[in-house]
VOPAGU-2260 file (C-alpha; in pm, 1 decimal, decimal comma):
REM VOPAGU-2260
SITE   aa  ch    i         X         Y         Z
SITE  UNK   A    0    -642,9    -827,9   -3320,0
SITE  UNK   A    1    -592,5    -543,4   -3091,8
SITE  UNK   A    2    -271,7    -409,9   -2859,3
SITE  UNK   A    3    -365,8    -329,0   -2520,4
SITE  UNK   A    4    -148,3    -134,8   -2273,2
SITE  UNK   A    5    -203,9    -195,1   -1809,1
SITE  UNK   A    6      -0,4     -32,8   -1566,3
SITE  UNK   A    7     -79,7     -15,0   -1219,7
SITE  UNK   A    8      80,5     171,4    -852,3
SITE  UNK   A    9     -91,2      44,5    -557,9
SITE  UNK   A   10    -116,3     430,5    -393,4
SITE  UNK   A   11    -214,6     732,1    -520,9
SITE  UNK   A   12     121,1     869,6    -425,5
SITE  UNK   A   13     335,6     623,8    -639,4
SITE  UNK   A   14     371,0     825,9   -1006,6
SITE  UNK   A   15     205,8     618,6   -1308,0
SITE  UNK   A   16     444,4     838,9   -1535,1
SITE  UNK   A   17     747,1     596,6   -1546,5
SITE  UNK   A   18     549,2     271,2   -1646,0
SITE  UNK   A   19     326,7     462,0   -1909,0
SITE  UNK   A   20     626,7     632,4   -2024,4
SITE  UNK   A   21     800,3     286,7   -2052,9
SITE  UNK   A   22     526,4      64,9   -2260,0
SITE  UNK   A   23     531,7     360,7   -2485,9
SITE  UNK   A   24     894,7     386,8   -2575,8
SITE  UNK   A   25     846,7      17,0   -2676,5
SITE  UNK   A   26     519,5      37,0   -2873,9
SITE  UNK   A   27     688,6     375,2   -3070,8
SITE  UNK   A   28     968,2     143,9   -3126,5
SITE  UNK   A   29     814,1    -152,3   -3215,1
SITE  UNK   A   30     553,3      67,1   -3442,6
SITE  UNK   A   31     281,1     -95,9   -3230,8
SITE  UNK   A   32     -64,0     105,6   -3212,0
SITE  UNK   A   33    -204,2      75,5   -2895,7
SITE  UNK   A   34    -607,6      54,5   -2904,8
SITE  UNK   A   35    -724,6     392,7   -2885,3
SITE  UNK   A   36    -337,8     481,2   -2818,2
SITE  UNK   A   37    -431,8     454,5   -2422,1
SITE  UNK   A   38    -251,3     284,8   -2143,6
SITE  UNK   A   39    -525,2     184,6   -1938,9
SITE  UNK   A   40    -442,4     278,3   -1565,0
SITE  UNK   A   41    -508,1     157,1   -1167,3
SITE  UNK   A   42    -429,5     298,3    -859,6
SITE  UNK   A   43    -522,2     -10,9    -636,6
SITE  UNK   A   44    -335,6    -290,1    -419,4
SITE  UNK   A   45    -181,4    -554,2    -667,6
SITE  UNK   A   46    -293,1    -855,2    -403,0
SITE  UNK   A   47    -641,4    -825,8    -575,1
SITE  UNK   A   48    -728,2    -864,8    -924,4
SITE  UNK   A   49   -1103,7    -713,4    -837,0
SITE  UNK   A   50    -973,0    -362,4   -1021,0
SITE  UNK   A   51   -1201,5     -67,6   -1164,0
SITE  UNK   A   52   -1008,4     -39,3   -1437,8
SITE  UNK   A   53    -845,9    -347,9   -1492,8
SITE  UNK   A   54   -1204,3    -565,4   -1460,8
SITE  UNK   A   55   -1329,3    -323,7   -1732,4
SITE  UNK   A   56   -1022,8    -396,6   -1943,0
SITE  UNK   A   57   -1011,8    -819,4   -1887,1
SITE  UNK   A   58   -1361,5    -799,8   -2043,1
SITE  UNK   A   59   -1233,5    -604,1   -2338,5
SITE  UNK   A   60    -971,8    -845,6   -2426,1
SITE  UNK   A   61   -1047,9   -1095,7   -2665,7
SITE  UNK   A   62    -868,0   -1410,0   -2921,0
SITE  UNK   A   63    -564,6   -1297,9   -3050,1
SITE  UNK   A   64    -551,6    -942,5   -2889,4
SITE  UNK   A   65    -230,5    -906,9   -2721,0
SITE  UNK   A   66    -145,8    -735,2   -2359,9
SITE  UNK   A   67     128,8    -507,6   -2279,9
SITE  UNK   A   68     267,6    -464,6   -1908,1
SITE  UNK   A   69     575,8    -314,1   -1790,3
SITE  UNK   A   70     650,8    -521,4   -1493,9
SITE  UNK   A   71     448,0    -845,1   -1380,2
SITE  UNK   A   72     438,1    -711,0   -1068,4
SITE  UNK   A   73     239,6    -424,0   -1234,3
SITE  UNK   A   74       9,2    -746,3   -1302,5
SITE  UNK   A   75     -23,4    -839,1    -946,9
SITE  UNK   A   76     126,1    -944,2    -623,5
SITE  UNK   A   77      36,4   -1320,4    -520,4
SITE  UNK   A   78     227,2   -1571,5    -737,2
SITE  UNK   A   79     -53,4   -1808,7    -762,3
SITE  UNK   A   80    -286,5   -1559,6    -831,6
SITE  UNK   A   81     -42,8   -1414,7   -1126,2
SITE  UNK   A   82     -16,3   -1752,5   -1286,6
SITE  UNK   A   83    -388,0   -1800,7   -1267,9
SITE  UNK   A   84    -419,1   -1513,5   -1429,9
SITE  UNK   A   85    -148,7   -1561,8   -1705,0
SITE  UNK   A   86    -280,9   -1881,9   -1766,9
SITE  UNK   A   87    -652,1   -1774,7   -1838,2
SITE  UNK   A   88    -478,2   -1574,9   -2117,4
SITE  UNK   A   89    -368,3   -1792,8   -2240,0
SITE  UNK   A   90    -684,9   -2024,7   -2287,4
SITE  UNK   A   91    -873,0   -1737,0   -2393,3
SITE  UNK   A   92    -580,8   -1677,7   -2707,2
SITE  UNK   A   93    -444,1   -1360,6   -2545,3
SITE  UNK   A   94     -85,1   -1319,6   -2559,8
SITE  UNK   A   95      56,2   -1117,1   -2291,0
SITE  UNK   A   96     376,7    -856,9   -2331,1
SITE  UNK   A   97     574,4    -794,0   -1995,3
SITE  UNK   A   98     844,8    -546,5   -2080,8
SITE  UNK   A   99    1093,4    -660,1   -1802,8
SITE  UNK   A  100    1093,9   -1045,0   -1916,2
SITE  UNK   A  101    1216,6   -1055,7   -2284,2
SITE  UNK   A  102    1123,6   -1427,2   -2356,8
SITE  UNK   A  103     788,3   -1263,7   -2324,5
SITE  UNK   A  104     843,7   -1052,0   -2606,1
SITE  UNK   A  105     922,2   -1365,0   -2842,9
SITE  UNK   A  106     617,4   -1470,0   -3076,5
SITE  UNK   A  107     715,1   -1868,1   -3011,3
SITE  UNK   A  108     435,7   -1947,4   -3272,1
SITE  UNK   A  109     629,4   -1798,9   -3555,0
SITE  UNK   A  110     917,6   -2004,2   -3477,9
SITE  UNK   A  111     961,4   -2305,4   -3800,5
SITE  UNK   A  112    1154,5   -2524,6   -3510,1
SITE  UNK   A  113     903,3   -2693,3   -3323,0
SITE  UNK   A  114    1142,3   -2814,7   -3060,2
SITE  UNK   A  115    1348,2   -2521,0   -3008,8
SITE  UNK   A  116     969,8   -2325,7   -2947,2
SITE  UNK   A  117     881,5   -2553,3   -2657,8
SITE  UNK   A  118    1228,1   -2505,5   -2485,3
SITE  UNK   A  119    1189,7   -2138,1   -2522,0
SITE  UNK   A  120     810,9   -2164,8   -2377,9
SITE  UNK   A  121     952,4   -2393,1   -2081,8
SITE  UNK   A  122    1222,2   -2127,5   -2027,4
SITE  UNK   A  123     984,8   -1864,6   -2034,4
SITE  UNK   A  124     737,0   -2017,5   -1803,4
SITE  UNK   A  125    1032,5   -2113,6   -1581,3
SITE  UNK   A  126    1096,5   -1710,4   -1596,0
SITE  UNK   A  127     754,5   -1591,8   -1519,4
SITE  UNK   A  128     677,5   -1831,7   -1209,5
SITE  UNK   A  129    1053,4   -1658,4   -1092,6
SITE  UNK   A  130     914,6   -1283,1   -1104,9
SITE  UNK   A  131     594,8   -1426,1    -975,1
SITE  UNK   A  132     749,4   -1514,6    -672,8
SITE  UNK   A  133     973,0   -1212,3    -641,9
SITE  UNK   A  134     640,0   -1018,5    -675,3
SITE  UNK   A  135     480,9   -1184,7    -402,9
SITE  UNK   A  136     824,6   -1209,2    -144,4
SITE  UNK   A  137     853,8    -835,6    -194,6
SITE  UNK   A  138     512,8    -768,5     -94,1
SITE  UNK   A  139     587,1    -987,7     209,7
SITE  UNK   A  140     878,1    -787,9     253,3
SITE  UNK   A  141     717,9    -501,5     238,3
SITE  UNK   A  142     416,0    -612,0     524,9
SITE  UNK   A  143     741,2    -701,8     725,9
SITE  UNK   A  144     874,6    -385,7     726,3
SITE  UNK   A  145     526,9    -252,3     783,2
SITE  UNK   A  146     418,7    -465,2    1072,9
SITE  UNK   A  147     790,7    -348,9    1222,4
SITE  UNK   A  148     738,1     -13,0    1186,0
SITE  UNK   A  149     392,8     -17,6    1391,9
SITE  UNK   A  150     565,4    -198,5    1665,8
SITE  UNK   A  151     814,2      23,1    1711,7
SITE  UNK   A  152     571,4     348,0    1698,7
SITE  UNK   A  153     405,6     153,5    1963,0
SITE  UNK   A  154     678,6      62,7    2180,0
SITE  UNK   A  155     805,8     454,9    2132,9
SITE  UNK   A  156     419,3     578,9    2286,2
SITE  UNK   A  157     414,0     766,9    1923,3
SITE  UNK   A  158     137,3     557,5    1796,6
SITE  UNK   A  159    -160,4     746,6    1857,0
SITE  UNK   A  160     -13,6    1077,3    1765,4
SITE  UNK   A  161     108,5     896,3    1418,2
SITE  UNK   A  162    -117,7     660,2    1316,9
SITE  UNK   A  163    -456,9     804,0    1543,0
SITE  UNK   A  164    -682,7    1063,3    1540,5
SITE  UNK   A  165    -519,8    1463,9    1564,5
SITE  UNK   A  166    -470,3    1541,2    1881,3
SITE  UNK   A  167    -719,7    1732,6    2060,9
SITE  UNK   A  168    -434,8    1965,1    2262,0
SITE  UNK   A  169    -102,3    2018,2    2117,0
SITE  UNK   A  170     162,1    1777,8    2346,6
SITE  UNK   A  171     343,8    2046,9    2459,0
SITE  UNK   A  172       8,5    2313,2    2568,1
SITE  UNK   A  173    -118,2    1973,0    2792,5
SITE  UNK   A  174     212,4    1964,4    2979,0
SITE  UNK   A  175     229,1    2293,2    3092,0
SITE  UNK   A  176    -103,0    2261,2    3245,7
SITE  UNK   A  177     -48,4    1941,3    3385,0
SITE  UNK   A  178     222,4    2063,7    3576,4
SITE  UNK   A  179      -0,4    2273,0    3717,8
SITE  UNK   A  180    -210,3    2006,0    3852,0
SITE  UNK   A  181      86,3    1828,2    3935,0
SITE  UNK   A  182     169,2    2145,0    4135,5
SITE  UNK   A  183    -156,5    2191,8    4279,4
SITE  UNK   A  184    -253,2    2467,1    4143,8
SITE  UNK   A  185    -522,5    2363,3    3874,4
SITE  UNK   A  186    -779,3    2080,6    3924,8
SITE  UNK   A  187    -824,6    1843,9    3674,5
SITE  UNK   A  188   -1159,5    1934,4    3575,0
SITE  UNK   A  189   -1066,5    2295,1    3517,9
SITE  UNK   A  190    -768,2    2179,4    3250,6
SITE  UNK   A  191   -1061,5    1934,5    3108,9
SITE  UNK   A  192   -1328,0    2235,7    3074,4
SITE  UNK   A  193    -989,2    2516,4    2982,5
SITE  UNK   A  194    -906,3    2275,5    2681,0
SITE  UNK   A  195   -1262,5    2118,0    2612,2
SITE  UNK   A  196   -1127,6    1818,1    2660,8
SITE  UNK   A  197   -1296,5    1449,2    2722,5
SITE  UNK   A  198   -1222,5    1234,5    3075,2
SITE  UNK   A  199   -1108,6     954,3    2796,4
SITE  UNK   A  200    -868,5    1221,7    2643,0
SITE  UNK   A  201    -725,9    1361,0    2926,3
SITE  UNK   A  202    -655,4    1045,7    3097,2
SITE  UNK   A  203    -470,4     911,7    2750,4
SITE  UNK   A  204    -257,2    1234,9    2768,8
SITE  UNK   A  205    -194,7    1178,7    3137,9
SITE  UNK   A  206     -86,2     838,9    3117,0
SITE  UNK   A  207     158,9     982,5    2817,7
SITE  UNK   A  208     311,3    1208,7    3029,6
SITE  UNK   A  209     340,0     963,4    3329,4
SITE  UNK   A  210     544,8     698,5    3072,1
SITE  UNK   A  211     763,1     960,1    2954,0
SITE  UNK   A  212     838,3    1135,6    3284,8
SITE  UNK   A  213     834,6     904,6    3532,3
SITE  UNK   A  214    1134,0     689,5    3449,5
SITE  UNK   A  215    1028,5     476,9    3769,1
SITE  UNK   A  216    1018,6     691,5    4012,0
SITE  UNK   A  217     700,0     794,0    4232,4
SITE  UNK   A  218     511,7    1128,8    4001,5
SITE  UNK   A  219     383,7    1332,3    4273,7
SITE  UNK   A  220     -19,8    1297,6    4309,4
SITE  UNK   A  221    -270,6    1488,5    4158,2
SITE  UNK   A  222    -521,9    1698,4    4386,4
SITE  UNK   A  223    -874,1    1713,0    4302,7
SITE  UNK   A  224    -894,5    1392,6    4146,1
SITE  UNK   A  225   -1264,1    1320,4    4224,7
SITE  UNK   A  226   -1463,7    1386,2    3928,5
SITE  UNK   A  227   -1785,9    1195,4    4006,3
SITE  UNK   A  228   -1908,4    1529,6    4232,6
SITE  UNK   A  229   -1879,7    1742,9    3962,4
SITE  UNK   A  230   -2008,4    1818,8    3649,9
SITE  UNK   A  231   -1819,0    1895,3    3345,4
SITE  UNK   A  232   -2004,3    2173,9    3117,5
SITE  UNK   A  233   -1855,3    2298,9    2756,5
C-alpha cells in the first residue's frame, strides 16, 4: 500500500507550484508519505488521459495504493471520461484522494454503520459526477471564449499579424512606401525587390491597407501594376 501524488496544468505557462504546494500541506498534515515523497507532474491538455507522465503513473498504481489530486479537474476535463476513469479505480482497489471534495477524503470502509457508508458513497458519487461536469462546462467555456476571441481578431484584420506568421515588413515601413505607389512615384515591383518581399505578401499587405483606408471610398490606382513583363530578382 503506497500514497501517490498527480497534478497537472494544461500549458507550460500555468505554475505547477500551487497544486504541489497544496497536496503537500495535506500529506505533512495528515503524516502521509508520499512514494518516493514526489508529486508526479503533467503539463498537457486535461481532455486526454494519453499523458507522459500520468500513463507512466496509472501503470504504477496497484490494489490498495491510494491517489492524491488536488482538484478533479487536475484529473481531467470530459465528465464521462473522468468517471471512466474514477471508476477503473475503483475496480482495480485504488482509492482516489481529491483535495477539493472532502467526502473523498472519508475511508467509507472503516465506517461500523453499513447504511450510513452507502449514503455517504451515494453522496459522494453524487459530488464527483457535479465537479465532473463543472470540469467539462468550464472547458467549454473556455473554447467559447476562445472561438470568440478568433472571430473578433478576424473581423478587426488583426488575425494574421496575431495569430500568423511575423510579418515580413513592419506595418508601418509598408505604408510609407505604398503611398508612394499610390502617389506614383514607386512601382510595385521596386517596393517588392526594396523589401524582398513575395507577390503573395505584398498583395496581403495591400489589401490591409485598402480595408483600413478606404472606408468606401474609391483608393486612387496604382501605376505599374503589370508584373507579368518583368522579372523580380533578390
Amino acid at each position: 500500500m503506497a500514497y501517490y501524488a498527480y497534478h497537472r496544468t494544461s500549458t507550460e505557462e500555468q505554475k505547477l507550484d500551487r497544486g504541489i504546494n497544496e497536496i503537500r500541506q495535506f500529506c505533512k498534515d495528515r503524516r502521509i508519505q508520499l512514494f518516493k515523497d514526489k508529486v508526479y507532474t503533467d503539463q498537457f491538455t486535461g481532455k486526454s488521459f494519453n499523458r507522459p507522465t500520468y500513463s507512466m503513473l496509472r501503470e504504477m498504481l496497484d490494489s490498495g495504493d491510494t491517489l492524491i489530486i488536488s482538484e478533479l479537474d487536475r484529473l481531467g476535463r470530459i465528465k464521462d471520461d473522468i468517471l471512466k476513469e474514477l471508476q477503473y479505480y475503483k475496480g482495480l482497489g485504488v482509492r482516489v484522494m481529491i483535495l477539493e471534495i472532502p467526502t473523498t477524503l472519508v475511508d467509507f470502509s472503516d465506517m461500523e454503520n453499513s447504511m450510513s457508508a452507502m449514503l455517504l458513497a451515494t453522496i459522494n458519487t453524487v459530488i464527483i459526477e457535479v465537479y465532473a461536469a463543472m470540469a467539462q462546462a468550464e472547458l467549454e467555456k473556455l473554447k467559447k471564449r476562445q472561438r470568440e476571441g478568433y472571430e473578433a481578431l478576424r473581423a478587426s484584420g488583426k488575425w494574421e499579424e496575431v495569430m500568423g506568421r511575423p510579418r515580413a515588413l513592419a506595418k508601418d515601413t509598408f505604408e510609407k512606401d505604398y503611398k508612394l505607389v499610390l502617389e506614383g512615384k514607386l512601382r510595385p515591383v521596386d517596393l517588392m525587390r526594396k523589401h524582398n518581399l513575395s507577390r503573395a505578401t505584398y498583395y496581403r499587405y495591400r489589401d490591409d491597407y485598402k480595408k483600413e483606408n478606404n472606408d468606401g471610398k474609391e483608393v486612387k490606382l496604382e501605376v505599374n501594376m503589370d508584373f507579368d513583363d518583368v522579372e523580380i530578382v533578390f
